[in-house]
TORLUMSE-689183 format. One line per 8 residues: number of its first residue (from 0); their letters; for each residue x, y, z of C-alpha. Coordinates in nm, 2 decimals. Layout:
residues N
NUM = a = X:Y:Z  ...
***
This chain:
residues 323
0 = xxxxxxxx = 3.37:-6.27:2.08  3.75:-6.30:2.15  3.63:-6.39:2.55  3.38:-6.62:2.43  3.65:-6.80:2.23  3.89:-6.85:2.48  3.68:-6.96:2.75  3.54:-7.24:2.50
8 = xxxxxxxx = 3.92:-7.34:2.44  3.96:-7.35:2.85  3.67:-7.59:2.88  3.73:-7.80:2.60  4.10:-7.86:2.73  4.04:-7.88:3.08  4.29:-7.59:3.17  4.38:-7.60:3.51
16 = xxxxxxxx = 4.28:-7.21:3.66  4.16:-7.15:3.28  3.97:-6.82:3.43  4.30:-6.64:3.45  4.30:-6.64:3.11  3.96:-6.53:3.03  4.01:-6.23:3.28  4.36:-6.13:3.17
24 = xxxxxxxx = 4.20:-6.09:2.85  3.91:-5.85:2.93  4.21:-5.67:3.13  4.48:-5.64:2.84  4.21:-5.64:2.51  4.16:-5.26:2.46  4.05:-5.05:2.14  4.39:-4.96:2.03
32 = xxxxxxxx = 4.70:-5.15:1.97  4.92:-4.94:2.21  4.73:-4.98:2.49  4.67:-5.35:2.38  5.07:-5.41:2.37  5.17:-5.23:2.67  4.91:-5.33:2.94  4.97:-5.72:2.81
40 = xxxxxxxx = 5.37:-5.65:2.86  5.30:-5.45:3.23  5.04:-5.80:3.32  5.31:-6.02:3.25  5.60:-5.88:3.40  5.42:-5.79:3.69  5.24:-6.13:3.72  5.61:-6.33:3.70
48 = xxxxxxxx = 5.80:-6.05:3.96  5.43:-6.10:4.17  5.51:-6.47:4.14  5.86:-6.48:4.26  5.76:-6.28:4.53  5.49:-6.46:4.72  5.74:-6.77:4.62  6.01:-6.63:4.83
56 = xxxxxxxx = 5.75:-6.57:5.11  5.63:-6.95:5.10  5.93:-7.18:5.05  6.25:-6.91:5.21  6.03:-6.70:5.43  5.94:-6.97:5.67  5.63:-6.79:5.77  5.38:-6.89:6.05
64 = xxxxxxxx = 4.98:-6.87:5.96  4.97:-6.54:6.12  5.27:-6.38:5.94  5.11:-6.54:5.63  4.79:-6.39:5.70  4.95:-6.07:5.77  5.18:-6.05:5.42  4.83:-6.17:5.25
72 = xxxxxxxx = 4.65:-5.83:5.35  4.98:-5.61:5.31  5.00:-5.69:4.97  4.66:-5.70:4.88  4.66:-5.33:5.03  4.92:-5.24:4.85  4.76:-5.36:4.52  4.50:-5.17:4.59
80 = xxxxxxxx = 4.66:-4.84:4.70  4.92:-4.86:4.37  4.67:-4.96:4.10  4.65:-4.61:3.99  5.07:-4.54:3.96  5.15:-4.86:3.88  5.01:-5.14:3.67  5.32:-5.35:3.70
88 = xxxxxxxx = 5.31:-5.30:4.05  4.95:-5.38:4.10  4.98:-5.70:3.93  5.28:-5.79:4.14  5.14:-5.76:4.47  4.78:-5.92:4.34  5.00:-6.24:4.23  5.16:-6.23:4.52
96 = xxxxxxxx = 4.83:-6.21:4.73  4.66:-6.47:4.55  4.99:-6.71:4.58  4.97:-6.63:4.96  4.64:-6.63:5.03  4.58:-7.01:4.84  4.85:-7.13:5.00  4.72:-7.07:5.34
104 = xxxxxxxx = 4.38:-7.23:5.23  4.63:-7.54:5.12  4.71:-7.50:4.77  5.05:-7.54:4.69  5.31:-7.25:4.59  5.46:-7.32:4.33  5.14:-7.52:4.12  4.95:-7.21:4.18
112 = xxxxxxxx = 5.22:-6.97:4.00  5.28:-7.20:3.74  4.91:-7.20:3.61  4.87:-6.85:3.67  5.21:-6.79:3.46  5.07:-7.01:3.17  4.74:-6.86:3.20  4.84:-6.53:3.22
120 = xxxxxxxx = 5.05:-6.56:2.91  4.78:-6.73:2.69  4.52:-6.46:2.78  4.77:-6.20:2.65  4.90:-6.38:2.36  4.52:-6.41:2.23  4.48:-6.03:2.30  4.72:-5.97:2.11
128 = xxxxxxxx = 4.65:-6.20:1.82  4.27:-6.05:1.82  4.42:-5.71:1.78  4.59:-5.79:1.47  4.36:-6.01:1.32  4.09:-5.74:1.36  4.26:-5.43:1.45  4.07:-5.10:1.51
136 = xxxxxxxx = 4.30:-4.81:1.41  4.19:-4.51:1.66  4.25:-4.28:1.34  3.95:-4.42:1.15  3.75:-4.26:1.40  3.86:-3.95:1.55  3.74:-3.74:1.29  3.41:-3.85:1.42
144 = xxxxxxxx = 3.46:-3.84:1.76  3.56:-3.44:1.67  3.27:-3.38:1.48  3.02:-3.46:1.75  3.19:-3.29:1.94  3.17:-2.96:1.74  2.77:-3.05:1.74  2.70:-3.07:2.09
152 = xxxxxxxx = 2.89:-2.70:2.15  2.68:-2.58:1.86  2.38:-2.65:1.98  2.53:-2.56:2.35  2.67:-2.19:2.31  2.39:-2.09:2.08  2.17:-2.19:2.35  2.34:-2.03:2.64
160 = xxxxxxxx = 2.39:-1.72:2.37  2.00:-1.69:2.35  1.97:-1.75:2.73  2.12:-1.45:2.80  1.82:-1.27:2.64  1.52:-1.45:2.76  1.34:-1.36:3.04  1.35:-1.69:3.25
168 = xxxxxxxx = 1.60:-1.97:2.99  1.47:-2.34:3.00  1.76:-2.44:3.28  1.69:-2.78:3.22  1.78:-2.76:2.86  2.10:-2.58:2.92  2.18:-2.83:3.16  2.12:-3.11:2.94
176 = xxxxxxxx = 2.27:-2.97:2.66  2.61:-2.88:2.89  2.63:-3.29:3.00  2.62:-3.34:2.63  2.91:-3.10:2.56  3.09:-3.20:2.81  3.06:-3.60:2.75  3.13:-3.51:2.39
184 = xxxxxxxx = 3.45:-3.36:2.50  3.53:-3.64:2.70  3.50:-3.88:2.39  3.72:-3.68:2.18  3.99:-3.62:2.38  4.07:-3.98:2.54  4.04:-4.05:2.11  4.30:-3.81:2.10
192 = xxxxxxxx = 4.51:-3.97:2.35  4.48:-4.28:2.19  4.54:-4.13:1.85  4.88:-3.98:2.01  5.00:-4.38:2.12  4.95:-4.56:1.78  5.25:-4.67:1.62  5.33:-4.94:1.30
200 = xxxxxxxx = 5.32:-5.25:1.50  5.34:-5.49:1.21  5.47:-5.48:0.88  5.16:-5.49:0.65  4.98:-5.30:0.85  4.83:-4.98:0.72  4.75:-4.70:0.97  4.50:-4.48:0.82
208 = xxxxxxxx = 4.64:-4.16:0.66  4.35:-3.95:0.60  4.23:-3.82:0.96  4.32:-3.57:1.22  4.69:-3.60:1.34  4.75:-3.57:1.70  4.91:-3.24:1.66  4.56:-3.12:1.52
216 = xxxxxxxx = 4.40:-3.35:1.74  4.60:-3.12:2.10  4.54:-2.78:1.91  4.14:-2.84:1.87  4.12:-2.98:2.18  4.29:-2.69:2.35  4.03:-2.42:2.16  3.71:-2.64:2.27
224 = xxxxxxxx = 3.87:-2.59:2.61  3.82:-2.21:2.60  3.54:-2.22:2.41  3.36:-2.40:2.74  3.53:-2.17:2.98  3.29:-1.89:2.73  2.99:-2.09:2.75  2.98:-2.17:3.09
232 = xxxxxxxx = 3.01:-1.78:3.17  2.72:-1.73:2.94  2.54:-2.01:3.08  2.58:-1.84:3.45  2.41:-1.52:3.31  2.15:-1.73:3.15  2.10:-1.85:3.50  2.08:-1.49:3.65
240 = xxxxxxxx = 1.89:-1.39:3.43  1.63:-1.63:3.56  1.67:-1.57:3.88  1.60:-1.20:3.86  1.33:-1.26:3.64  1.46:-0.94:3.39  1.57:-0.93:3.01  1.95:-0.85:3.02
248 = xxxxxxxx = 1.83:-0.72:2.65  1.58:-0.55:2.38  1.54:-0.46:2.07  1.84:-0.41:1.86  2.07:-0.56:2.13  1.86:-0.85:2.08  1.84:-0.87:1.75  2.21:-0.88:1.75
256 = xxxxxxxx = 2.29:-1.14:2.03  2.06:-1.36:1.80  2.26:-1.36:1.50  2.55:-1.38:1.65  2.41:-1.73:1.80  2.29:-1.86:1.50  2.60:-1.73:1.29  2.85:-1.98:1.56
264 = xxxxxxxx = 2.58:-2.21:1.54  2.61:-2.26:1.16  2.99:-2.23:1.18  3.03:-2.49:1.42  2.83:-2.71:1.20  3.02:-2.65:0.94  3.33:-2.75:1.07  3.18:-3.06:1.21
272 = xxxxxxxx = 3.12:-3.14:0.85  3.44:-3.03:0.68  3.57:-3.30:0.94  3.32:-3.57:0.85  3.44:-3.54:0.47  3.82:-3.42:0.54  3.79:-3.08:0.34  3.85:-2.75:0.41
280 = xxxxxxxx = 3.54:-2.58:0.60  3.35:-2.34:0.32  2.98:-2.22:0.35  3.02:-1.95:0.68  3.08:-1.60:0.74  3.27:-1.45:0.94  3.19:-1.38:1.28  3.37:-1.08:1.38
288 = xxxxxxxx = 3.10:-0.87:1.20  2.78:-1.00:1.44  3.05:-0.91:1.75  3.10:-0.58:1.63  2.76:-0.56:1.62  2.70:-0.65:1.92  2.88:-0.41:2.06  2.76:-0.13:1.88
296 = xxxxxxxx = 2.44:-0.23:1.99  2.53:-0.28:2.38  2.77:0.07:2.42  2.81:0.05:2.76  2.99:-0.33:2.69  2.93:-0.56:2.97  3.05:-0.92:3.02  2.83:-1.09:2.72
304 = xxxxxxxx = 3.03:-0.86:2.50  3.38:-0.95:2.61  3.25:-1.36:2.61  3.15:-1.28:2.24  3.45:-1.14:2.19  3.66:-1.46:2.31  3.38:-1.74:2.13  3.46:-1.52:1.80
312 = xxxxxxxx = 3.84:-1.56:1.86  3.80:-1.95:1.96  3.59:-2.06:1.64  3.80:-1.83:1.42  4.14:-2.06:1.58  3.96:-2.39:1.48  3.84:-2.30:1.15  4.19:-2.21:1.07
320 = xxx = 4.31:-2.51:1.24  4.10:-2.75:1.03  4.18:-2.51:0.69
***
C-alpha cells in the first residue's frame, strides 16, 4: 500500500528518477521499527558518502572512458562482495557505480546524485512515516510465533518417539514433519531477534507489555535447540529401524515408549497454549515417571533411553521457563 502510494505521488509530480524512491522503500520498509530506523539511516549515509565518491572520480579524477569503465566494475564488485558486512558500504559503492556508470552513458555527475539524494531521502522518510502511522510491534506476535513452534515439535518427537517402535516408520512423514519443525524454528527465532531490537521510538507509543521478553524469548529458544538435537537422534533410529526391517521393541517396552510420546505430546501442547493466553501451563503430568518407565522396561538401556532421558529434561526447562 505504502509502495503503491509513493509511486502515485512520483507520477503525479513528475519526479525526476522517482523509482529511487519507490525501491529505497521496499529496501528500508521492514516489520519492525528497529530495523525500519537503522537500514533507512545505513541507505542514506551510504547513498551521500557513495555520492561524494563517484563525484570525486568524475569532476577531480580526470578519468579516461577506460579508467571510467574500469572504477565502474570495481565498485560494482565491491558492492556486491560487501553487501553482507556492510550495508553502508554496499550502498556507497552502488551510488558510486551508478554515478559512474550514467555518466559514461552521458548523464551528468552531479544531476544524477542530486536526484538520487532527494529520492533516496523521500523513500526513507515515507518508510518511516508508514511505520509510525501503522506500526507493527514484533511483541504482539511472538507469543504466536512460539506457540507454533511448540506444535510442530509436538507433533514431531512424538512421531520420531513412535518411529523408533514400528517396524518400517512412514519416512516421508517424519520428513515432512522435521521441515515443519525446523521452519517453525526459523519463524520464532528471527521473531526473537526482532523482539531483542525494539525500543520506544516515539513518545505515545505503547509497546506491548504482555508477551514474551527477549530474555524468555533466548532461554526457549536455546531448549528447542536441544530438544531437535533429541529428535533428530530418534529420527535416525526411526530410520534404521526401517532399514533393517526389525522392531527395536515389544510388549511392555512398547507400551512404555508410547506413553511417553503421547505424554510430551500433550505437554508440548499445553505450553503452546499457556503461551497463546499468557498463563502459567496447567493440565500435564510429569514426565520423569513414563522415562523411568522406560527404562525399567528396556534394562539393558540403549540410546532411546538416554534421548528420553534428555527430551524429559528439555520440556521440564521450558515448562519452568514459561511458569
Amino acid at each position: 500500500m505504502t509502495a503503491g502510494l509513493l509511486e502515485t505521488i512520483v507520477l503525479a509530480t513528475r519526479l525526476p528518477e522517482g523509482r529511487w524512491a519507490v525501491l529505497t522503500l521496499f529496501i528500508v520498509l521492514r516489520p519492525d521499527y528497529a530495523t525500519t530506523l537503522g537500514r533507512t539511516g545505513e541507505r542514506a549515509f551510504g547513498t551521500a558518502l557513495g555520492a561524494g565518491l563517484g563525484i570525486g572520480l568524475v569532476d577531480f579524477g580526470h578519468l579516461g572512458p577506460l579508467e571510467m569503465l574500469t572504477a565502474a566494475v570495481v565498485a560494482i564488485g565491491a558492492a556486491y562482495a560487501i553487501f553482507s558486512l556492510s550495508y553502508i558500504l554496499f550502498s556507497a559503492f552502488l551510488t558510486s557505480f551508478v554515478v559512474l556508470l550514467l555518466d559514461i552513458l552521458g548523464s551528468p555527475a552531479a544531476s544524477t546524485v542530486a536526484d538520487r539524494l532527494l529520492n533516496t531521502a523521500i523513500g526513507g522518510a515515507v518508510a518511516l512515516a508508514a511505520f509510525i502511522a501503522w506500526p507493527t510491534w514484533e511483541g504482539y506476535g511472538v507469543n504466536e510465533k512460539f506457540a507454533r513452534l511448540f506444535e510442530a515439535h509436538a507433533a514431531y518427537l512424538s512421531a520420531t518417539l513412535r518411529g523408533t517402535i514400528e517396524r518400517c516408520p512412514d519416512l516421508g512423514q517424519l520428513r515432512a514433519l522435521q521441515l515443519n519443525a525446523r521452519r517453525a524454528r526459523g519463524d520464532a527465532e528471527a521473531s526473537a531477534q526482532r523482539l531483542q531490537r525494539e525500543e520506544m521510538p516515539v513518545v505515545g507509543w505503547h509497546k506491548p507489555t504482555t508477551g514474551l521478553s527477549a530474555g524468555a524469548t533466548t532461554a526457549i529458544s536455546a531448549a528447542i535447540r536441544r530438544l531437535g538435537v533429541a529428535e533428530l537422534v530418534l529420527h535416525a533410529l526411526a530410520e534404521t529401524r526401517c532399514c533393517i526391517g526389525q522392531v527395536y521393541v515389544v510388549g511392555r517396552e512398547r507400551d512404555a515408549v508410547d506413553a511417553l510420546a503421547e505424554a510430551a505430546r500433550a505437554m508440548l501442547c499445553e505450553l503452546a497454549g499457556s503461551l497463546r493466553h499468557m498463563r502459567a501451563p496447567t493440565g500435564f503430568v510429569s514426565l520423569r515417571p513414563f522415562q523411568v518407565a522406560l527404562s525399567k522396561a528396556l534394562p539393558d538401556g540403549g540410546p532411546i533411553v538416554e534421548v528420553a532421558d534428555s527430551v524429559v529434561d528439555v520440556l521440564g526447562t521450558l515448562a519452568g521457563v514459561l511458569d
